[in-house]
Every structure is written in C-alpha cells, then in structure tokens.
N, C-alpha and C positions, 0 to 999 in steps of 0.2 A: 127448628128447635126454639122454644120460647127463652127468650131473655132470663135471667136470675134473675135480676130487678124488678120483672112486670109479674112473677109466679103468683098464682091465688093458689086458694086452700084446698080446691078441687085438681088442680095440677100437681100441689105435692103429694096429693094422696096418692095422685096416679104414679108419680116421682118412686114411692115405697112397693107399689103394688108390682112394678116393670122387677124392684130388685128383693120383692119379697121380705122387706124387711119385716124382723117382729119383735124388735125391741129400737126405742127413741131415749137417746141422752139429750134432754130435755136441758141445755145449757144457759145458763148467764155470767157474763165478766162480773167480779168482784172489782172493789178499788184495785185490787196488786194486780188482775189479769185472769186469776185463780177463775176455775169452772166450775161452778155452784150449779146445783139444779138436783135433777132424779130422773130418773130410769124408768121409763112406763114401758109396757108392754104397746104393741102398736094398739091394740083395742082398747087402750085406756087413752093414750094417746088422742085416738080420731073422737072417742065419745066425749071427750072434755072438753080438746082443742086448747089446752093452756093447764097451769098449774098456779098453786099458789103458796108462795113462802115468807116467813116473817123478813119485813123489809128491809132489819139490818144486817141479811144476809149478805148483799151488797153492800156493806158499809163498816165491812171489818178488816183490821190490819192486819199483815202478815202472819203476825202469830196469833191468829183470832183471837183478839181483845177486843174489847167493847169500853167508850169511857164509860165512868160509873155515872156521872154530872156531867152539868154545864150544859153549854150552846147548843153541845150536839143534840138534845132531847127538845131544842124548840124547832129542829127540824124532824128527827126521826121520833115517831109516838114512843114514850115510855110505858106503854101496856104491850109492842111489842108485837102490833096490830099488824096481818097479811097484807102484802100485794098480789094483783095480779099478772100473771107472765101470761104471754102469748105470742106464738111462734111465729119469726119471720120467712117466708116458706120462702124467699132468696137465700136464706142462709144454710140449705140443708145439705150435709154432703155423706157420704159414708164413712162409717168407720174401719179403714182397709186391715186393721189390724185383729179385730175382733175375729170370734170366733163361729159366733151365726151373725145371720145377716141383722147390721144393728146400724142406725144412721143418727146422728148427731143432727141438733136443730139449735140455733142460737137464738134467745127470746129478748125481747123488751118488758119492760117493768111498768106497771099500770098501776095508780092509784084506784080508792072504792069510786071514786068520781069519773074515770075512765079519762086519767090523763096520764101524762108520760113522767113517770116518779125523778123529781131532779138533780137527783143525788147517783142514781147509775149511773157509769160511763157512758154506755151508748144513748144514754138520753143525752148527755150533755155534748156528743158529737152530731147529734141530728139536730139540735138547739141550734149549733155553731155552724153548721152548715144552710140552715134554711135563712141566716141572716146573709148569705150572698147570695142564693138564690132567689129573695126576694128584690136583689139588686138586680136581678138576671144575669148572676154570672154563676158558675160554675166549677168551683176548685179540683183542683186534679194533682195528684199525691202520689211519690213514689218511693216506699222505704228502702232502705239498705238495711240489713239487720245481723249485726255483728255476733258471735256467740263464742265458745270453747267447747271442747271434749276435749275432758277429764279420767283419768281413770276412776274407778270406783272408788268413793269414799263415806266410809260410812263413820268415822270418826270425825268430828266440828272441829277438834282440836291437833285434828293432822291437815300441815297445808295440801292442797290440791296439788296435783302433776299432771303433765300429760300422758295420754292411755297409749297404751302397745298398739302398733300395727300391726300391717301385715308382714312385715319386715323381721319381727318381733321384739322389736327396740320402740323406744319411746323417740318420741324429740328432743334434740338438746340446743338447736339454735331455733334461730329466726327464720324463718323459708317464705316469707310475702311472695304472693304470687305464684308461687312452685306446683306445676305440676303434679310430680312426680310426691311432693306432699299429700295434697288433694288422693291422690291414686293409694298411698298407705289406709286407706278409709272405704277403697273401693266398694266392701260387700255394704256397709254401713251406708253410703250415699247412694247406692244401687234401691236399696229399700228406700229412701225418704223420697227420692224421686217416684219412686212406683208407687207410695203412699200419694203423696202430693197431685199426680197424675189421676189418679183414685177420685180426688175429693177434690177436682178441678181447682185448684191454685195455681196462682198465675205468677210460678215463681221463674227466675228469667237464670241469671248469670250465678255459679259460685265459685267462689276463688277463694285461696288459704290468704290467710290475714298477718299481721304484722307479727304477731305473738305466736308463743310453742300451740301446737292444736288449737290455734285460732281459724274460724272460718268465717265469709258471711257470705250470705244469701239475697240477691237484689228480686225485688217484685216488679211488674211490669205497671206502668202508671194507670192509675186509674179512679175510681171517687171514693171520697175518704172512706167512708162507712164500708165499702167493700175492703178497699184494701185494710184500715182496722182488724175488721173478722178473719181476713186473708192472713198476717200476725196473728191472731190470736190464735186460729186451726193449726199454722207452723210452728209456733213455740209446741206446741200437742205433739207433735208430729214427729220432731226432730227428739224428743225427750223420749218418747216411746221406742222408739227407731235406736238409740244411744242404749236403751237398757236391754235392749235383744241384744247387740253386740259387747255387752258386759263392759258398758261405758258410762260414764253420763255425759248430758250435752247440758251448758249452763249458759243463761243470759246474766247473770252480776256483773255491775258493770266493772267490777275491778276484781276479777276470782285468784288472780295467783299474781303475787311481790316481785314485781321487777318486771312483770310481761304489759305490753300496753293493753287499755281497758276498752273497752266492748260499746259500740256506741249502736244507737238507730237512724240514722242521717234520713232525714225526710225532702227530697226535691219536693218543690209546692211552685204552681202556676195557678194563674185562673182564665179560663175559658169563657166569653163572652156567648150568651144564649143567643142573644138576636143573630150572630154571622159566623160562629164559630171559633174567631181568631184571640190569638191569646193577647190578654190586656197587656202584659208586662212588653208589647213591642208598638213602634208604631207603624203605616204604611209603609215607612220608608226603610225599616228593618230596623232604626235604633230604639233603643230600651225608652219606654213612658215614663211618661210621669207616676206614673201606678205602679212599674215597677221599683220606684227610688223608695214612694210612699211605704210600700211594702216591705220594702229594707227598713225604712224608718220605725214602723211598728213593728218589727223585729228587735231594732235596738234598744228603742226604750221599754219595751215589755219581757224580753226575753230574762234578763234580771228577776223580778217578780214572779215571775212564770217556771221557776227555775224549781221550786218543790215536785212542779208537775212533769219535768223534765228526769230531774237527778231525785226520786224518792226517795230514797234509804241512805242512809249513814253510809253505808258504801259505796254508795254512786260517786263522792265528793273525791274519791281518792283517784279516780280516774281522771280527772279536771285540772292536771298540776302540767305545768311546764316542762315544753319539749316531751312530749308523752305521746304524738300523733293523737289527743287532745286537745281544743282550745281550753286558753282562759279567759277570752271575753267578749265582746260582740262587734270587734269589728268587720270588716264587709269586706269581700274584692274580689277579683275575677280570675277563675282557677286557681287559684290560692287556696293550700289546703292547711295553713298557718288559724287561717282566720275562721272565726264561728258561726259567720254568714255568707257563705260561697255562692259566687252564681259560675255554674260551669262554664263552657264554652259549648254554644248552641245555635243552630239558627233560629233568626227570629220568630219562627214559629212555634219553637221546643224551648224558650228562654225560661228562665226557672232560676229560682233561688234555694239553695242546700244547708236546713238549719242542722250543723254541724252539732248542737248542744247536745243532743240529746241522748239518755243513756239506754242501752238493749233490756234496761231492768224498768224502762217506761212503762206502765201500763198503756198501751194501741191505743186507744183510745182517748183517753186523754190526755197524751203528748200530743196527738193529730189536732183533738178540739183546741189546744191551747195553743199551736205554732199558727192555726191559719186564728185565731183568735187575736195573736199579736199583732199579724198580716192584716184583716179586717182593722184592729182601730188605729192602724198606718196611713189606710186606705180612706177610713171615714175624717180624720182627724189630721191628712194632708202631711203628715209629719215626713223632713228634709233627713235624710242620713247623715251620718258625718262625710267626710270626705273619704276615696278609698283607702282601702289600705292595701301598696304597690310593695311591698317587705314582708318582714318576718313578723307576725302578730306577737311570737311567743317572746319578744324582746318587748313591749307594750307593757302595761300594768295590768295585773288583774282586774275585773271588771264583772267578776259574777261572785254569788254566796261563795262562802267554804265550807260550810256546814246545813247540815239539815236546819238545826235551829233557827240560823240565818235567815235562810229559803225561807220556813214557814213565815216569818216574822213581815219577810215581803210582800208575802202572797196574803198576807192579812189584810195589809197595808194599802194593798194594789185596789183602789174602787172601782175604774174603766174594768181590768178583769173579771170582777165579780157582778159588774152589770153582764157581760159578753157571756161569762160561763155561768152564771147562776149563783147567789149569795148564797142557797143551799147547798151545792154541793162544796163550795169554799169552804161555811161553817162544817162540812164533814166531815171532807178532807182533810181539812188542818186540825182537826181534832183526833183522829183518829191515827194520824201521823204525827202528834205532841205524846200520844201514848206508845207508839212504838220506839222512838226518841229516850222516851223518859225507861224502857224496858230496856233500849241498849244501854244507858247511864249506868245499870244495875250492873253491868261486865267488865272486870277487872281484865283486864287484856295483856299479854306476855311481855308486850313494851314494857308497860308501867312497871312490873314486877321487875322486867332486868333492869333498867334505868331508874329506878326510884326507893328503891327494896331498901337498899343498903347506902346510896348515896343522899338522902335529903335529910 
C-alpha cells in the first residue's frame, strides 16, 4: 500500500475509482477550523484538479464578519480577488456517513503566483514545520482532545446539560475514567469508531473525562500536518455521529458552569533526521540540553501565543484556578498542576505536554504556534525556570485573562510573527478584534442580575 504522504494525483484517482466515488467535498480549514470549500461531482473534480474561492474565505470569524478597514486589506486584496486550491491527495478519506459514495479532500491555498497564501492555517503549519526540517529534524505531535455531549439545544439562552443515555437518565456527577460512563454512549461510540475506522484516523485511547458527558479522544503520534487534518476530520466526525443519536458533541472550551473545560494537550518531541533519535534525550538517557531549551521557548512565548491557543471570549473561562486547568507556564514532571508537563517516559518517547491549550483551538494553528514556541527555545538557547516539584495552582497567574489581553500580545510578540508570518498575525488579530468587539455588543444574565438594580 502506498504511504498517505507520498500519494500523487494519479493514485488518488485510482483511490475514487476502487470506491467508486462520485461526488468530492472539496475542503479548506477557515481561521475557527470551519470546512469551507464545494462539492464537485467527481467529473468536475478530475477535469479541474482544484477550485477556486475568494481568498477571505479563509480569513473570517466565527460569525462570518469581515473587518470593514484597516491592516487587514494590506494583506487580503479589497477587490476580493480568488485563490487557488488544490488538493492534497494524502488527505483523501471517505465520507462514511454519506449517502452515495462521496470522499472528502483537504486542499491548500495558492496565490495567482503559485505560492502558499499565508494567511491559511495549513499554510502557516507547513511554514512552521519546514523551519525544523530544514534543521534536519523532525517534530512529532500527539493531541489529546477533550469534548462534551450535550443534549440537544437549540435555544443560546438555555444553558447546556448533559444528553440521556442508554440508561435513560442523564448524568449528575463526576465519573472520570468510568467505564461503565463511556458504555451509557455505547451505540453513539460504536458509530465514531466505525466512522473513524472508515476514513483511517489514527485515533488510539477514549476515556470519560472530569465533567458530566465529558469525553476525550487521544491520537496516536505522528507529524504535525497529519495529525492537524487528523483533528480537523474528528471534530466532523464526532459532530455528525452526536446528531444521529439526537445529541450534540461540542469542543467550547468552557460549555457548561461548574463542569471543568475542555482542553487540546498536545505531547511535542523532535526527531533527529540523520539517526533517528529523539533530541530532547542524550546517550546516556538524560534530558538535553534541547529539551530545557524547548521548555524555555515554551515559557516565554506561550503567554503571547496564547490568542492562538484560547481564541474566543470563552476559551478564558476555562483557565481559572483549581479547574484541572492551568494558570501559567510553569514546567515539571508528571505534574499535572502545571502548563508545561513532561510525562514520565523513556528516553526515547521523552516529550513535553503544552497543557494550555483549549479543544476550541483551531489544529492547526495551535500545532504551528506550540512547536513555533519550541523552535525559538531551541534557536534562541532560552534556560527554563527552575521545576516546578508542587501545586502550580497556588503560583500566580501567568497568562492573558481575556481575549483582549491575548491579542494585544500576540501583536506585541515580533519573534512570533517572524516564525508564523506577519500576514497571518495582521489577520488573525483582526478578525478576532471584530469578533471581541461583536461579543461587547451582549448584555449577559450576570450583569442584568448583579447590576440591574444594585449600581
């Protein structure tokens, strides 16, 4: 069987033709994750080979807005001008849910110049990756990806709960790690797995999580850009799978008051090209120098980085003390207090777990921006602090509280925005100062009980 990675365009054809497919969801990640693109027939499909959409299709916020001014128009054209897509034919999988034979394709974004538009996510993750492989090393990446099911809600202003089992009761407590939780879910996980199974995803362990109808999902390690698209086909997956069984599945990283919030924990190593052996150990089994370094650019970038981490206004409510949350970035070993974990591993498997990050990430650019921190750790020799052998959450805070905050960082940050691209910064922070300034506009229940009648 040919590799995913090495597929040409002649392989995927043959890839459709084994499963007869006759319709292609012709996909791109937006900034939030969202699947943008169009539905060709396969004959439209093979005779193009690509599509083409106005460019700030990628480059809108959650509730598709667009700013009207500013920054952002001296990167994105204000005429509104197409790019090019064209299909990575590693990324083809089927769509198991569907009703005739249809396969999903995830594309890159091309300028009229025939370069890599640097304002996409997956541009800005292959950007971040070919600056260690030009090192000849090799990053290797393994999320964990936190979620909930919900019962159906189709009221904003009714909070969430969790959904009926099979039992025919909801959840009322805590049940981490419970079996026999997991099993309330049977037919529902029966499907995500034989979806998953379908569309070769390399999803490994799932276990019930800290909160009511909490679950997460761990992936098996492997290079960023796979595992990215590997997230972005599961959030698909697990959403569709959730509304067959008259539930939703939700990644926000903070869905229901009082239950802990939903994180993406990404393990990150790097892999040495010339021998294979992981940099973060040395011969003799103890941790390098490279791996401290990589702590280090952890600690002083993750702060900055932290827009791209915790995007939304609600990401921030999950980041509070004692919440199986961190709140800052100190470091240590098995320690799951702290925001930079390195497991307990041989030194062959040693690895660092950037705990920050929330399951409302976009794949993609949480992966560009943790091994981005990691890289100018690594260029830039930066010493960690000392460990932290305690309780992180008795520490001080040490990261934004607010979206507003983040961006003001991430503006701030110039090492990041050489690493990830001063386009896609000027985008992002743009386009997330309008979603910001959209939430401003919502009078929220607090304020009405607490302020109504007492100020």
């Amino acid at each position: 069987m040919v590799a995913r990675d090495s597929y040409t365009f002649s392989e995927l054809e043959r890839w459709l033709d084994q499963r007869r497919v006759t319709e292609i969801e012709c996909l791109v990640p937006d900034l939030t994750g969202v699947a943008r693109g169009k539905i060709l027939p396969r004959e439209k499909f093979t005779e193009d080979r690509g599509m083409r959409l106005p460019e700030a299709v990628v480059a809108m916020g959650v509730t598709g807005e667009f700013p009207e001014e500013g920054p952002y128009y001296d990167v994105i054209s204000p005429t509104d001008q197409d790019m090019h897509l064209l299909p990575d034919p590693s990324t083809v999988r089927i769509v198991p849910w569907a009703s005739d034979p249809t396969a999903q394709v995830i594309h890159d974004c091309y300028d009229r110049d025939g370069k890599l538009v640097p304002f996409a996510p997956r541009s800005v993750l292959r950007r971040v990756c070919e600056l260690f492989e030009a090192e000849g090393w090799n990053p290797v990446v393994a999320p964990e990806l936190e979620f909930y099911l919900v019962a159906r809600n189709t009221d904003p202003d009714v909070p969430l709960k969790p959904p009926i089992g099979r039992s025919g009761r909801s959840e009322t407590s805590r049940q981490a790690y419970s079996i026999d939780a997991v099993n309330e879910f049977d037919p529902l996980f029966e499907d995500v797995y034989a979806y998953c199974q379908q569309m070769e995803l390399g999803v490994d362990t799932l276990i019930h999580e800290i909160g009511a109808g909490q679950m997460e999902i761990n992936f098996f390690h492997d290079r960023p850009l796979q595992l990215a698209d590997e997230v972005f086909f599961f959030k698909r997956t697990v959403r569709e799978a959730a509304l067959r069984h008259n539930m939703f599945a939700t990644f926000m990283a903070k869905p229901i008051a009082g239950e802990p919030g939903s994180a993406m924990h990404i393990h990150q190593s790097v892999v040495k090209k010339s021998d294979g052996l992981n940099l973060f150990s040395n011969a003799d089994g103890t941790p390098s120098r490279e791996f401290y370094w990589y702590i280090g650019g952890l600690q002083k970038y993750i702060p900055a980085a932290m827009a791209l981490f915790a995007p939304y206004v609600n990401s921030y409510r999950r980041l509070a003390r004692f919440t199986s949350a961190p709140i800052n970035i100190q470091w240590g070993v098995d320690n799951r207090t702290v925001g930079i974990r390195s497991p307990v591993a041989t030194p062959a498997s040693r690895r660092i777990e950037n705990r920050v990050i929330g399951a409302d990430a976009n794949p993609y650019a949480a992966l560009a921006a943790t091994l981005a921190c990691g890289w100018l750790g690594l260029k830039h020799r930066i010493e960690p602090s000392a460990e932290c052998k305690g309780d992180a959450y008795l520490g001080d805070y040490a990261l934004p509280r607010s979206l507003g905050e983040a961006l003001a960082l991430l503006r701030q940050e110039k090492d990041l925005a050489e690493v990830l691209g001063e386009g896609f910064i000027t985008v992002y922070t743009e386009v997330k100062e309008i979603e910001y300034a959209e939430f401003m506009k919502v009078i929220s229940p607090w304020e009405r009980e607490h302020l109504l009648l007492h100020v």
